[in-house]
PDB file of the backbone (N, CA, C, O) and the ligand in Angstrom, with CONECT records:
HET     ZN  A 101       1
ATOM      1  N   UNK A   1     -72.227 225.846  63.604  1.00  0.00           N
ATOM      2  CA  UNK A   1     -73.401 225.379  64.338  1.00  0.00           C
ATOM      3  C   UNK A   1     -73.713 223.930  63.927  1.00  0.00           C
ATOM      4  O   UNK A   1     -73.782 223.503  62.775  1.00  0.00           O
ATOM      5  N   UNK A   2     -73.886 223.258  65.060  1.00  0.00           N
ATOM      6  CA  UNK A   2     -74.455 221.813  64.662  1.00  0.00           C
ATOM      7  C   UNK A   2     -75.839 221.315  64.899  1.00  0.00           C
ATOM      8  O   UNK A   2     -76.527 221.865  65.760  1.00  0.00           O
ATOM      9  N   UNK A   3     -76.191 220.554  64.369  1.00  0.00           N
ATOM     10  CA  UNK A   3     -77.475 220.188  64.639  1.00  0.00           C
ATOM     11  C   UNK A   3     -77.689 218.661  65.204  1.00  0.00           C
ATOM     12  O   UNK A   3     -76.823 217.814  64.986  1.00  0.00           O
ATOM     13  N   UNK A   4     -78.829 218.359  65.909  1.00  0.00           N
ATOM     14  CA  UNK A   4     -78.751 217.108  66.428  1.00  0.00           C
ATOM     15  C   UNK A   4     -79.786 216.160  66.080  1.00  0.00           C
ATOM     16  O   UNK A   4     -81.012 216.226  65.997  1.00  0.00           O
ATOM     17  N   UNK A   5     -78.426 214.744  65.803  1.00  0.00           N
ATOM     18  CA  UNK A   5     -79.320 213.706  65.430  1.00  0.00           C
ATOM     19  C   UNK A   5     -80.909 213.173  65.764  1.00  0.00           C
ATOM     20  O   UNK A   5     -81.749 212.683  65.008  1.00  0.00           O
ATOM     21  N   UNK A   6     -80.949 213.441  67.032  1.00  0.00           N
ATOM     22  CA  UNK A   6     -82.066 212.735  67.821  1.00  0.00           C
ATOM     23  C   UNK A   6     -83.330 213.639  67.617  1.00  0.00           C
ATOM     24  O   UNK A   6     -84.271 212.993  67.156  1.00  0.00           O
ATOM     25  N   UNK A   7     -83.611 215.028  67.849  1.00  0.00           N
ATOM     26  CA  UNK A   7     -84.385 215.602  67.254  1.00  0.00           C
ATOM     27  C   UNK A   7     -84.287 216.819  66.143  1.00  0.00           C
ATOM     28  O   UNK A   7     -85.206 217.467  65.642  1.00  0.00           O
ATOM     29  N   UNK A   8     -83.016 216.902  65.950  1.00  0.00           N
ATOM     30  CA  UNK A   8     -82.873 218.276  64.545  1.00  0.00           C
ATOM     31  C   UNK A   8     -82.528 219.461  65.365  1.00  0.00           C
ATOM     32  O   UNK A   8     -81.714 220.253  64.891  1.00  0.00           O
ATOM     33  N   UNK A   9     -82.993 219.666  66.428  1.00  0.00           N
ATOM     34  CA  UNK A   9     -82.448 221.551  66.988  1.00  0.00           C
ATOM     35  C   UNK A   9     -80.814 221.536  66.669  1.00  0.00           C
ATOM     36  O   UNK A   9     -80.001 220.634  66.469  1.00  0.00           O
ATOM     37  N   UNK A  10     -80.749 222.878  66.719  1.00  0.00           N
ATOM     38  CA  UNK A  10     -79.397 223.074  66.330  1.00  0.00           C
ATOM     39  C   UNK A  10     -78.280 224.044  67.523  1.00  0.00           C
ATOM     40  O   UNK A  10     -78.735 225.065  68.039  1.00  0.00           O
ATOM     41  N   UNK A  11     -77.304 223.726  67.741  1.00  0.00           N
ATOM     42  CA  UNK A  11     -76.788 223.626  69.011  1.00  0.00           C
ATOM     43  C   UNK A  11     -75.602 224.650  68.854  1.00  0.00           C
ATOM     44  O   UNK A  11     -74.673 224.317  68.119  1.00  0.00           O
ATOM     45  N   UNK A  12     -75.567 225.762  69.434  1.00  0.00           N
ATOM     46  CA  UNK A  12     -74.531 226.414  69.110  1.00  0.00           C
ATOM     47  C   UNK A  12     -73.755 226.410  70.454  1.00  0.00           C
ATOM     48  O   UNK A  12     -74.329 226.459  71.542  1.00  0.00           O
ATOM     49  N   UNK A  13     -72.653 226.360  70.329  1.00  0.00           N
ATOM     50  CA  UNK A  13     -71.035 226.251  71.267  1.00  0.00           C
ATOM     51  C   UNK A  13     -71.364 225.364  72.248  1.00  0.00           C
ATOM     52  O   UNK A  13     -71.309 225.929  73.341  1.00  0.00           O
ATOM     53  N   UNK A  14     -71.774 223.886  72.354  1.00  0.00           N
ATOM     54  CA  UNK A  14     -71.659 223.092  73.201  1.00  0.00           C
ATOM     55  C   UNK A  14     -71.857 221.887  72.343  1.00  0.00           C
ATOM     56  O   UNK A  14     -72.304 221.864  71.196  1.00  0.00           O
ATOM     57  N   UNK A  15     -71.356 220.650  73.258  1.00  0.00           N
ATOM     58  CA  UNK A  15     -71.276 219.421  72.128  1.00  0.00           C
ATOM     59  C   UNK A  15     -72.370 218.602  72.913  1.00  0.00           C
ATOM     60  O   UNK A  15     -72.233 217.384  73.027  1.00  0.00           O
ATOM     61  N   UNK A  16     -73.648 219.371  73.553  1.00  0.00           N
ATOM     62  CA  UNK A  16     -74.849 218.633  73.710  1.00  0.00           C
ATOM     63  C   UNK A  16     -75.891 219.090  73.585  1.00  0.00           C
ATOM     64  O   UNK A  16     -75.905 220.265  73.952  1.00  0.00           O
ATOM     65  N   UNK A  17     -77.423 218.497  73.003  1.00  0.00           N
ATOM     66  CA  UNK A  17     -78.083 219.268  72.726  1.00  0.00           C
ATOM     67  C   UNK A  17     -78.934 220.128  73.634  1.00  0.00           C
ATOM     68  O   UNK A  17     -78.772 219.966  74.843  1.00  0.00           O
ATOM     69  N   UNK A  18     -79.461 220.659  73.387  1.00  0.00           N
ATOM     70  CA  UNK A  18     -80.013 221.397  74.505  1.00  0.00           C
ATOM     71  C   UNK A  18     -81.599 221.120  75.092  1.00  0.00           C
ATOM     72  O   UNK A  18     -81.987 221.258  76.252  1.00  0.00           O
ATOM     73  N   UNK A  19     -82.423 220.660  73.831  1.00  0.00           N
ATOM     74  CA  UNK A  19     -83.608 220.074  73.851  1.00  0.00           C
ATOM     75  C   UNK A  19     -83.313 219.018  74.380  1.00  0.00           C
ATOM     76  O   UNK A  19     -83.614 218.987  75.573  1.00  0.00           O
ATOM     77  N   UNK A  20     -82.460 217.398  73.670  1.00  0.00           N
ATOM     78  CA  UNK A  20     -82.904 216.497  74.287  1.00  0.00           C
ATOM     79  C   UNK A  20     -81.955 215.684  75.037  1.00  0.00           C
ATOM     80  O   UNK A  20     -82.092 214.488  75.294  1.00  0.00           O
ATOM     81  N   UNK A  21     -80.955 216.457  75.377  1.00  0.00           N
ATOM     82  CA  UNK A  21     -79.595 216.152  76.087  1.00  0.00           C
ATOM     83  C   UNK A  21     -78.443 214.795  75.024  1.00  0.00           C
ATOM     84  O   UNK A  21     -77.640 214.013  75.535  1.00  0.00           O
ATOM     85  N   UNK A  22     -78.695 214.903  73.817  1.00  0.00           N
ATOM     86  CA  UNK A  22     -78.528 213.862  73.401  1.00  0.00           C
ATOM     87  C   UNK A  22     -76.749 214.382  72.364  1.00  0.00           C
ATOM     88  O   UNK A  22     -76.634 215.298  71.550  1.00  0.00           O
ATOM     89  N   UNK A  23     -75.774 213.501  72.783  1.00  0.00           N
ATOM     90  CA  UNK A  23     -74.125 213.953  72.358  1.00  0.00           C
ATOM     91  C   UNK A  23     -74.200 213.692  70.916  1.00  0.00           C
ATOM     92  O   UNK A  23     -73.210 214.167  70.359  1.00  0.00           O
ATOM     93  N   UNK A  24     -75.066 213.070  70.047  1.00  0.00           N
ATOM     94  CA  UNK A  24     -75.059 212.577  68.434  1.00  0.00           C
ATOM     95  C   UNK A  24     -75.223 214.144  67.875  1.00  0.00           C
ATOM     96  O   UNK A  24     -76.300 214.725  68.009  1.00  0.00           O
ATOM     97  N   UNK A  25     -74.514 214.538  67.481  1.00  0.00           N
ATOM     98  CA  UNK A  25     -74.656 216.140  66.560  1.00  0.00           C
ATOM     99  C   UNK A  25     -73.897 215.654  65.377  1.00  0.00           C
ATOM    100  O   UNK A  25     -73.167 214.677  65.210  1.00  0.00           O
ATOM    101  N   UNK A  26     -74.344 216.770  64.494  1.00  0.00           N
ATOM    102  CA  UNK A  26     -74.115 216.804  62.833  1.00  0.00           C
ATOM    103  C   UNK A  26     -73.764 218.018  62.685  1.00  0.00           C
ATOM    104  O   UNK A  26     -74.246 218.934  63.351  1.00  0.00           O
ATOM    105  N   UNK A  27     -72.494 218.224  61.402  1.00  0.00           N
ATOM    106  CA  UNK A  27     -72.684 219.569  60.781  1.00  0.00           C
ATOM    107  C   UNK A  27     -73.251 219.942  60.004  1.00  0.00           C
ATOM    108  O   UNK A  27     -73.522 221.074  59.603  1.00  0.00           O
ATOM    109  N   UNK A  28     -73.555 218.708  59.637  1.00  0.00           N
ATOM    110  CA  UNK A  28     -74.258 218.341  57.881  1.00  0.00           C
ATOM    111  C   UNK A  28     -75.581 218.539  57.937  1.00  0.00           C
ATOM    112  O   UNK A  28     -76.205 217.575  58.381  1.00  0.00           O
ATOM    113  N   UNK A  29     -76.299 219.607  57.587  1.00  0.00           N
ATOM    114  CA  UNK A  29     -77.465 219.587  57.676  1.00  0.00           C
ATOM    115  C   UNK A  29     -77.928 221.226  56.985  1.00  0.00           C
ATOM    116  O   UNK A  29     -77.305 222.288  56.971  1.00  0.00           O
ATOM    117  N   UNK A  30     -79.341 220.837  56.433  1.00  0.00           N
ATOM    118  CA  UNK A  30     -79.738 221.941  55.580  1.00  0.00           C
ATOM    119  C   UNK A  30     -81.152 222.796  56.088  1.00  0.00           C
ATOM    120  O   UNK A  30     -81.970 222.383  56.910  1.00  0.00           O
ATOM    121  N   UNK A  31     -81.178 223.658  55.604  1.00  0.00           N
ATOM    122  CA  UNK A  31     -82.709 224.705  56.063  1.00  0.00           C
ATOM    123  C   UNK A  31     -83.026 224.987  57.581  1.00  0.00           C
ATOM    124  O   UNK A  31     -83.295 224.168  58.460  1.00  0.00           O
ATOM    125  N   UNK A  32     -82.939 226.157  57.648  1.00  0.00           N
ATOM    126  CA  UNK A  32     -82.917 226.495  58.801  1.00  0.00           C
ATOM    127  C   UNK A  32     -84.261 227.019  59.623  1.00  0.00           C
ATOM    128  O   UNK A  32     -84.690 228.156  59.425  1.00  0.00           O
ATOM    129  N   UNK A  33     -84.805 226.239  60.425  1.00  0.00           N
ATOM    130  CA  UNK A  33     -86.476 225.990  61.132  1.00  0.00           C
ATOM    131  C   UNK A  33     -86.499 226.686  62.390  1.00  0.00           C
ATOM    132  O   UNK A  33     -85.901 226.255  63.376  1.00  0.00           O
ATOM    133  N   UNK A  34     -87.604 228.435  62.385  1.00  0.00           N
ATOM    134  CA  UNK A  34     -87.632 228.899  63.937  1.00  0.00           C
ATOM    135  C   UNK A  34     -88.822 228.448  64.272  1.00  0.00           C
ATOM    136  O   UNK A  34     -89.754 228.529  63.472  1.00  0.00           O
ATOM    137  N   UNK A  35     -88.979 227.886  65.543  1.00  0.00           N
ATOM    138  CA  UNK A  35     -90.272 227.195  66.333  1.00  0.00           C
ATOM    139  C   UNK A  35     -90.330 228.336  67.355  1.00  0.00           C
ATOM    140  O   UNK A  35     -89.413 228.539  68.151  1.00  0.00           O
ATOM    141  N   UNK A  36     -91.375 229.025  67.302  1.00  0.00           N
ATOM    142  CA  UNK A  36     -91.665 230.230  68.686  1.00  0.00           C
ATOM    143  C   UNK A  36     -92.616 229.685  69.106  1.00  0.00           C
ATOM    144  O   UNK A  36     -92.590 230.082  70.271  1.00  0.00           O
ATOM    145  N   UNK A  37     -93.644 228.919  69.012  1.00  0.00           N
ATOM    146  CA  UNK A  37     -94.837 229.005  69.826  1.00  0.00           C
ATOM    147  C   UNK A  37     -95.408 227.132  69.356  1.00  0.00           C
ATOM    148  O   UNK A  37     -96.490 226.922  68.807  1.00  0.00           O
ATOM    149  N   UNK A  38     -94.489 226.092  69.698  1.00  0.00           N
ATOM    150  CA  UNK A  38     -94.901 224.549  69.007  1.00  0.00           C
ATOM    151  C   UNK A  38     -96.231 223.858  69.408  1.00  0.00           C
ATOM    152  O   UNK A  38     -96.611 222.715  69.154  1.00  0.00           O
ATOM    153  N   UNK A  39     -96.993 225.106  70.281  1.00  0.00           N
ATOM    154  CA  UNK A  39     -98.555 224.113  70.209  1.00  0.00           C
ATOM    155  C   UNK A  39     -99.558 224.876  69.252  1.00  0.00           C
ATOM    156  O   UNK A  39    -100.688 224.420  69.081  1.00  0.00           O
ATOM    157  N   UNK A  40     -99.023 226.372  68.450  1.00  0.00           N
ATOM    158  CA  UNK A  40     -99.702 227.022  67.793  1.00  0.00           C
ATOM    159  C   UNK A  40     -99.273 226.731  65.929  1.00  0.00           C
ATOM    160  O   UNK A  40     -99.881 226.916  64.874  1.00  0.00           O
ATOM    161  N   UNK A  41     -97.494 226.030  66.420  1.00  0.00           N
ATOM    162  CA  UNK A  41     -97.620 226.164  64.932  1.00  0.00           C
ATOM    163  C   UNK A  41     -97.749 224.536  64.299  1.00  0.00           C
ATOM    164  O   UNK A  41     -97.557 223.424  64.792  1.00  0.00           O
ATOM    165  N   UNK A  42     -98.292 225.164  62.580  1.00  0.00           N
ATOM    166  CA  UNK A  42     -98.292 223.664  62.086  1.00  0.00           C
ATOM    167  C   UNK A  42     -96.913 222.676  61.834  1.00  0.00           C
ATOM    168  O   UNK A  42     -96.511 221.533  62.056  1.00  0.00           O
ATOM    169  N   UNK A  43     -96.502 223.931  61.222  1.00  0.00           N
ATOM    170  CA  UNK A  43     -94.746 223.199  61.032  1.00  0.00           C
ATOM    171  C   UNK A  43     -94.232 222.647  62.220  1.00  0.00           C
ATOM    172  O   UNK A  43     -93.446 221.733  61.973  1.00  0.00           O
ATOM    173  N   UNK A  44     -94.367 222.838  63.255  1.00  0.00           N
ATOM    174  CA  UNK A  44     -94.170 221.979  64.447  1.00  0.00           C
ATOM    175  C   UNK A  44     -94.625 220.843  64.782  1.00  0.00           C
ATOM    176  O   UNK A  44     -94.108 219.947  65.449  1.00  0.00           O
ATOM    177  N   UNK A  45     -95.631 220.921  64.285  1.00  0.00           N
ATOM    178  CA  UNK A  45     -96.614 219.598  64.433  1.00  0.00           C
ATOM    179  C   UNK A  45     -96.137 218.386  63.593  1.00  0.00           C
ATOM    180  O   UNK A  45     -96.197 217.197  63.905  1.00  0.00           O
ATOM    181  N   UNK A  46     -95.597 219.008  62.335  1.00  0.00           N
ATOM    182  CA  UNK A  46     -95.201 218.611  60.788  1.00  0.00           C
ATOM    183  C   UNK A  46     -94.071 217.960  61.319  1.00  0.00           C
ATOM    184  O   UNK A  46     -94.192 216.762  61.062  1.00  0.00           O
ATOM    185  N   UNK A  47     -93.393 218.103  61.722  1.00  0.00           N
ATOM    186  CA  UNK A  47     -92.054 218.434  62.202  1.00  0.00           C
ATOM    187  C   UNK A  47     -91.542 217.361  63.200  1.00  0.00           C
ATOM    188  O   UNK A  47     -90.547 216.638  63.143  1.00  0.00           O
ATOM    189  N   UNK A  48     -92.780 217.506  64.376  1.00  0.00           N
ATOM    190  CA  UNK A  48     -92.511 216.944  65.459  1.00  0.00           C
ATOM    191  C   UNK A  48     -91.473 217.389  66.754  1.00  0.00           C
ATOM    192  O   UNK A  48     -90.673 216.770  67.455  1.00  0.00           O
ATOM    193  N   UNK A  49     -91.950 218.844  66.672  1.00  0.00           N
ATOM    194  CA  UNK A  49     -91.272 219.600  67.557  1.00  0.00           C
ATOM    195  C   UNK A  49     -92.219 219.690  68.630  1.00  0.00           C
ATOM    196  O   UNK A  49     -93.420 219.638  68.365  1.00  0.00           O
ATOM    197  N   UNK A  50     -91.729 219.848  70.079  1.00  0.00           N
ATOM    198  CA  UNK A  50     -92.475 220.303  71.192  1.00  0.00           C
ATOM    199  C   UNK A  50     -92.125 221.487  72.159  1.00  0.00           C
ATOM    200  O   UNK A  50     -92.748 222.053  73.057  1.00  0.00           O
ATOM    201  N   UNK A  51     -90.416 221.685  71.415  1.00  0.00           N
ATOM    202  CA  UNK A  51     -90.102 223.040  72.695  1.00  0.00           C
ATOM    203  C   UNK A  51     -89.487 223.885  71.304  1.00  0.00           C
ATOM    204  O   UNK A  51     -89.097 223.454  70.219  1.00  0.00           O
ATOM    205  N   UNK A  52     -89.580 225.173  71.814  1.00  0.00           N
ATOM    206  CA  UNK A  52     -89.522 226.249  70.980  1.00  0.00           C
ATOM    207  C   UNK A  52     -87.540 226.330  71.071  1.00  0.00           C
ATOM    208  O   UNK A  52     -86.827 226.213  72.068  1.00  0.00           O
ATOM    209  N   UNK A  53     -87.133 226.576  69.581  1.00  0.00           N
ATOM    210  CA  UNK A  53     -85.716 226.858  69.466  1.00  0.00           C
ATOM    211  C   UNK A  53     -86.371 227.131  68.141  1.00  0.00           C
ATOM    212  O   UNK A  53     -87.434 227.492  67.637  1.00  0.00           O
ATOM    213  N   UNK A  54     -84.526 226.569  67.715  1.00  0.00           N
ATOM    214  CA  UNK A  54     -84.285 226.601  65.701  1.00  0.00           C
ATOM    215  C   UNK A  54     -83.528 225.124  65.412  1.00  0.00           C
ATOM    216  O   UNK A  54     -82.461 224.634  65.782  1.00  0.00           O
ATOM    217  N   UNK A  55     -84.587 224.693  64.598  1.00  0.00           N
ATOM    218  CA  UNK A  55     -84.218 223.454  64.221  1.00  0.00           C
ATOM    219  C   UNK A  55     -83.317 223.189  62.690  1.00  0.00           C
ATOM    220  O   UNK A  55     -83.181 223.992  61.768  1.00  0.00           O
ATOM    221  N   UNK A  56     -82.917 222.140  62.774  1.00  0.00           N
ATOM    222  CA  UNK A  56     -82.215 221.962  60.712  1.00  0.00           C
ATOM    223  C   UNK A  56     -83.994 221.553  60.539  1.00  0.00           C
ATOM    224  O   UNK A  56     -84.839 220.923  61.175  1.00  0.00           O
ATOM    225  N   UNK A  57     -83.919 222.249  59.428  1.00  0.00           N
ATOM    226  CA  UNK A  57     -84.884 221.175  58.036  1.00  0.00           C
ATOM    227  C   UNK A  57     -84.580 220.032  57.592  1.00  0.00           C
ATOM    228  O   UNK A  57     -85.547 219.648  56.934  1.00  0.00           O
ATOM    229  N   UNK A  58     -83.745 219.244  57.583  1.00  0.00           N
ATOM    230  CA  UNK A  58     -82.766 218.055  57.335  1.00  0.00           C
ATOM    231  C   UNK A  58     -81.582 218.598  57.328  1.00  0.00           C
ATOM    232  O   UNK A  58     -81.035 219.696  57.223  1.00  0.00           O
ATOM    233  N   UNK A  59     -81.285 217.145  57.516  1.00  0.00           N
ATOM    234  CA  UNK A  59     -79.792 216.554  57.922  1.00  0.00           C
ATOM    235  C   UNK A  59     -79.574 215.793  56.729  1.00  0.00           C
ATOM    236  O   UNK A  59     -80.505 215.544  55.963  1.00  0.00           O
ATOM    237  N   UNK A  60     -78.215 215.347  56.491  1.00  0.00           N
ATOM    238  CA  UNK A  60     -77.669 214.462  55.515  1.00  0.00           C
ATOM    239  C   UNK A  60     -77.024 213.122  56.165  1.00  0.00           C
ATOM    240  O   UNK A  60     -76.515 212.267  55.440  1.00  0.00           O
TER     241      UNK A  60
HETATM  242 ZN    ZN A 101     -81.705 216.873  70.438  1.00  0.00          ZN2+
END
């Protein structure tokens, strides 16, 4: 699974992301972030998430 540069979601079996259509992906990346509901949660806010997936916690 990779995750993507531009906002962190993480992209399984395609080489684009799915949130922000963006081809920069990583493998390299650590902690694994579920967003279900990004206008209720804080970590989203924290985060800077707006659509619900699973994001990296960082990247390297
Ligand atoms: Zn993205």
């Amino acid at each position: 699974m990779k995750a993507c540069k531009q906002c962190k979601a993480l992209v399984k079996n395609s080489n684009k992301c799915p949130v922000c259509g963006s081809e920069d992906l990583t493998e390299k990346w650590y902690g694994l972030v579920v967003i279900l509901n990004p206008e209720k949660s804080e970590l989203a806010k924290l985060l800077n998430i707006n659509v619900a997936g699973e994001y990296a916690l960082q990247l390297e």
